[in-house]
N, C-alpha and C positions, 0 to 999 in steps of 0.2 A: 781364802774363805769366800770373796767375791765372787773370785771366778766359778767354785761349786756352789754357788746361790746362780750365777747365771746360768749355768751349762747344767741345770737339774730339768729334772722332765716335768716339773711343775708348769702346768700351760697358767701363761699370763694373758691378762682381761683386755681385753683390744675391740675399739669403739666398731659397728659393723661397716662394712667394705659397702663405701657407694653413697653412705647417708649426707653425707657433707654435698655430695651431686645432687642429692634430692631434694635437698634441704637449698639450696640454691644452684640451682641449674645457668643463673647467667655466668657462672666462673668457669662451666665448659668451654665455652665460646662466644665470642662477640662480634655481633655483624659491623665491619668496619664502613658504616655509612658516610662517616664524615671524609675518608680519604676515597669513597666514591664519587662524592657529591663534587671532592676536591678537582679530583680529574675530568669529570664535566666538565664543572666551568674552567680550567687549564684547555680543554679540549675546544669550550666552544671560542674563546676568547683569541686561542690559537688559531683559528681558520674562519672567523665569523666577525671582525674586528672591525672590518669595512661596511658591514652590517651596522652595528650597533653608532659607527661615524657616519652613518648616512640619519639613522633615527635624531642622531643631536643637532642637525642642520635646521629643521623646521622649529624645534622647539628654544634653538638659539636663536633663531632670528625672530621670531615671535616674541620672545623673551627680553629681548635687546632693545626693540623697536618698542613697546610696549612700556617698559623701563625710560627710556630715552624720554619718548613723552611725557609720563609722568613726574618726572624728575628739572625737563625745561620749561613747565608752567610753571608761575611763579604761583607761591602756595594762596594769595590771597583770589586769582581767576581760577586756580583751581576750588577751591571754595564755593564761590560761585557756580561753575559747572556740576560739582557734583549736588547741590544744594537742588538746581533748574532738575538734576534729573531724579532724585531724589521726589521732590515734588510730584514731574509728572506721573510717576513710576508709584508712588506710594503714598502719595496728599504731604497735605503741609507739614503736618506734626513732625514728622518721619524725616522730612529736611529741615526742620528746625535742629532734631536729635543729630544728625548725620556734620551739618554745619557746624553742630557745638562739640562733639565727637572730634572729630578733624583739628577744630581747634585747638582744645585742649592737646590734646596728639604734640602739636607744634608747639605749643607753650611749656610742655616739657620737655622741650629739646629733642622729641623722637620724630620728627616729620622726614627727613629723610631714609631711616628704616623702614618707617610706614610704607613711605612712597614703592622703596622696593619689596619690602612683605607685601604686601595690593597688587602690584608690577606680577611676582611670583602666584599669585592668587588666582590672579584673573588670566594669564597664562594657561596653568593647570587646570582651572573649568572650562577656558575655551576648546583647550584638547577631549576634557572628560565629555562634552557636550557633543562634539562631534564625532565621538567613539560610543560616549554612552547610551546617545538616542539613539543612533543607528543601530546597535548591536540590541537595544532592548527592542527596536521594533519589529528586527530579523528575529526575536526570540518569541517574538507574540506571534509570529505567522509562522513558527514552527515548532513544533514538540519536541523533533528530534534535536535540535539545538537547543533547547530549552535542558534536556536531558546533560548536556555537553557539557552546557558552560556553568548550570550551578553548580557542581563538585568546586569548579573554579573557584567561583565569587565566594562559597563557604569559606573555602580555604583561606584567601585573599582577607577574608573579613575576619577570622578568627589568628591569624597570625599578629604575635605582638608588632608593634610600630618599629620596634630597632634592627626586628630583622630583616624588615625591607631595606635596611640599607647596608645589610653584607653583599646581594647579591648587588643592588647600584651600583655600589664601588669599584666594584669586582670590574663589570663590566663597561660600565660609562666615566671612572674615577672619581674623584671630588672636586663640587663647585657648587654653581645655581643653579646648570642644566641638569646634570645628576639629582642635584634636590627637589626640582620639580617633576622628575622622569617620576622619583621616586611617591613626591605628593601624588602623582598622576594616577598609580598602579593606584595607591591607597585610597582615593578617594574615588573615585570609580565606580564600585560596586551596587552604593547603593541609586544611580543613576541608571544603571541598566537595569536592577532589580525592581524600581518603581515604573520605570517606562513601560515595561513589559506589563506588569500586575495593571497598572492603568488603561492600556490599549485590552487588555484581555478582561478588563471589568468592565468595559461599554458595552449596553444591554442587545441582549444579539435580535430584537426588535428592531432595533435603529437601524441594525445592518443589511437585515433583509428590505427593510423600507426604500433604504440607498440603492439594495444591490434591485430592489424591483422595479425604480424610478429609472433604469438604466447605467447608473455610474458603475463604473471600472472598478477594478481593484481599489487602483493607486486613489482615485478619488474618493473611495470612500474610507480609506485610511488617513487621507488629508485634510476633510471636508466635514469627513462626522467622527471618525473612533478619535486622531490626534485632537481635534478640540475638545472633546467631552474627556477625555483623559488630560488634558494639559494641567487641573488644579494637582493631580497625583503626579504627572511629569514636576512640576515645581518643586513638588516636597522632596523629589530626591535632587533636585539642583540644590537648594536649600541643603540639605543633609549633604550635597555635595561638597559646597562651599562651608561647612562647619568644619569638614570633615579635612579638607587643604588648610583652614588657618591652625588646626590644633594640629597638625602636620607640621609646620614653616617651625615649632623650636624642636623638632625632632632632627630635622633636615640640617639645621645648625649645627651637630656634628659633626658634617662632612663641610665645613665652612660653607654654609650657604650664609649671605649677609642679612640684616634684617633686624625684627624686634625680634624673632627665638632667638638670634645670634646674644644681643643683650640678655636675655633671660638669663643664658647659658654662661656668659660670661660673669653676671652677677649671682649665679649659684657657684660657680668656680673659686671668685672671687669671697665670697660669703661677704658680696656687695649687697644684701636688701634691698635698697634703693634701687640700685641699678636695675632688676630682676623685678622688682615692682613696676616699675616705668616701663618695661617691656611686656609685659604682661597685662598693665592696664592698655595697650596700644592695641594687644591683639584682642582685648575682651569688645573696645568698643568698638572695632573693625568688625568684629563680628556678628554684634550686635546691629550695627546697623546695615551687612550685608544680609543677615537674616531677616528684619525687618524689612526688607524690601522686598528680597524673594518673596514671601510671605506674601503681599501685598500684590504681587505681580499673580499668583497661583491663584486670588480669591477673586479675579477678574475673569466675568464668563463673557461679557458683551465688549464688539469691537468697538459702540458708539463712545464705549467709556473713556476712548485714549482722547475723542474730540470733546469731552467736556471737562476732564482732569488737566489741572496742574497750568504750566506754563502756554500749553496749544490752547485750552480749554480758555483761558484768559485772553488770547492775541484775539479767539475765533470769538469771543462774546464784545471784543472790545469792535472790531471788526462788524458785527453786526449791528451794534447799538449807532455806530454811525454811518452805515449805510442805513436808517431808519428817519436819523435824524436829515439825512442829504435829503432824502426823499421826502418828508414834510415840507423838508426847506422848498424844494421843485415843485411840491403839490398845491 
């Protein structure tokens, strides 16, 4: 009976040929980008290895040496130090903050992480500085690199934090040099992106002024556009240096040491405490590295370095007694 219910000439209902394709088309095919991407980096790592061991030489020795110092002050002259330059750099209030900052740091037992989070810190902006000025002032005296390199910084700046560090690993492994390679890419962008908008928002009055009094190029790039743009260079050092310590507990992943490594360890742990303390380490690291940037960007006059802070004091103390010599003579 089956088999003549199947084998009759009654046509059975059957859904249309194709629709299930139309209806989603990515089950035709799939572009395999990820075992593309894969043989890249197999490819570049394979023949480009001594490449990327030449890049970790500068930024290990810089890194080491940097660290080293930081780490053989003893924390009470370091104090000191950074309080004198705090001072000059940003008035009193600012090293008062920076002095009691630091302290506290130490008083909860994280002054050594500190030491090397700051170490890593100052590291990565000293690189970002002499990649980011340079490339944003190459991008203010041309369009056609202007055109080049933003697709770049877009990308760079919209890419989440974790996946900077598939391709680090890949290529540089894990450590602290990998972790600041890695801070370095990320914080970056917005230093070349402010250089540039800064040098090309000096009013082009000023330039013909320059270029009609006789200066050169280079002079008038050094002499009038970088000084009238240095408050907007600041803001992106500033953004830059936010942008490296909210870095330092991403970078903790790849075993980089520090207060992200504490974070991370005290989220692992579902230690609070611990993950607290590293966390207040970086807020007030950063707090008072921004407060200085800050402070440093809102300074237009060079007289201001000889009447602020620790020189401003030596050079009035200075004065008031060669005043009083010369009465005494007179």
């Amino acid at each position: 009976m089956l088999n003549s219910l199947t084998n009759s000439s009654y046509p059975i209902a059957k859904s249309p040929v194709g629709l299930d394709v139309i209806l989603n088309p990515f089950e035709l095919y799939t572009i395999p980008l990820d075992s593309w991407i894969n043989a890249a980096v197999n490819f570049i790592v394979d023949n480009f290895r001594p490449l990327f061991q030449a890049i970790r030489i500068p930024i290990k020795l810089a890194l080491d040496s940097i660290e080293a110092i930081f780490q053989s002050i003893p924390p009470l002259i370091f104090l000191m130090i950074i309080g004198l330059i705090a001072w000059q750099l940003a008035g009193g209030k600012i090293a008062i903050y920076s002095i009691a900052a630091l302290t506290l740091i130490g008083f909860v037992g994280a002054w050594k992480e500190a030491m090397v989070t700051l170490s890593l810190v100052v590291t990565a902006v000293a690189f970002c500085v002499a990649i980011g000025i340079a490339l944003g002032i190459a991008c203010a005296r041309s369009d056609r690199l202007v055109g080049f390199v933003r697709p770049l910084l877009d990308i760079m700046q919209t890419i989440p934090i974790f996946v900077y560090l598939v391709p680090v690993v890949m290529l540089f492994g894990i450590g602290k040099v990998p972790g600041t390679i890695a801070t370095i890419v990320f914080a970056l962008p917005p230093l070349i992106r402010l250089t540039n908008l800064g040098i090309r928002q000096v009013s082009f009055e000023v330039v013909e002024a320059a270029i009609s009094f006789g200066s050169t190029p280079w002079q008038v790039l050094w002499e009038a556009q970088i000084p009238l743009a240095m408050p907007t260079i600041m803001t992106g050092l500033n953004q830059t240096i936010l942008f490296a310590l909210g870095m330092s507990v991403v970078t903790s992943m790849i075993a980089v040491p520090g207060l992200g490594l504490m974070v991370l360890q005290g989220v692992g742990r579902l230690d609070v405490g611990l993950a607290a303390v590293g966390g207040l380490g970086i807020v007030l690291l950063a707090i008072m590295l921004d407060r200085i940037t800050q402070a440093v960007g809102k300074v237009n006059s060079r007289d201001y370095w000889l009447q602020q802070g620790p020189i401003g004091f030596l050079l009035s103390r200075l004065r008031v007694t060669k005043s009083a010599r010369s009465q005494q003579t007179g």
